[in-house]
C-alpha positions, 0 to 999 in steps of 0.5 A, spaced: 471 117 544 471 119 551 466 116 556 464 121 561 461 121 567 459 125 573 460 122 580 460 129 583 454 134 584 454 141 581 450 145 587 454 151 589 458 151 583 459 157 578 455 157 573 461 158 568 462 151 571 454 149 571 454 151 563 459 146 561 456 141 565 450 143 560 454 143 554 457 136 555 450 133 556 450 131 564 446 133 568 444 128 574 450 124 578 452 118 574 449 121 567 454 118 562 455 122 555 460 120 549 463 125 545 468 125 540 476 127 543 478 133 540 481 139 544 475 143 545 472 137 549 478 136 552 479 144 555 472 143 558 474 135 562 480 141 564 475 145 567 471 141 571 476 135 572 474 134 580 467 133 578 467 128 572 470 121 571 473 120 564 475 114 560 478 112 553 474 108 549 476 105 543 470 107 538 
């Protein structure tokens, strides 16, 4: 599992960059979501790296 935060806010981003904030279930500074490590999770991280914190967890 992963532990994703987001410590950056969105205004004036691309709106490709909003959806996968939206997809990933974040929408206020500090929101935390899990989601499952799978590729498809981890090209959107990619996407967004400079906006987000991730962390392993171990569940």
């Amino acid at each position: 599992m992963l532990n994703i935060v987001l410590i950056r806010s969105y205004i004036g981003l691309p709106d490709k960059q909003r959806k996968i904030l939206a997809a990933l279930g974040l929408k206020k500074i500090r929101d935390s979501v899990k989601h499952a490590d799978n590729k498809a999770v981890r090209g959107m991280i990619n996407k967004i790296s400079h906006l987000i914190a991730v962390e392993k967890t171990a569940e």
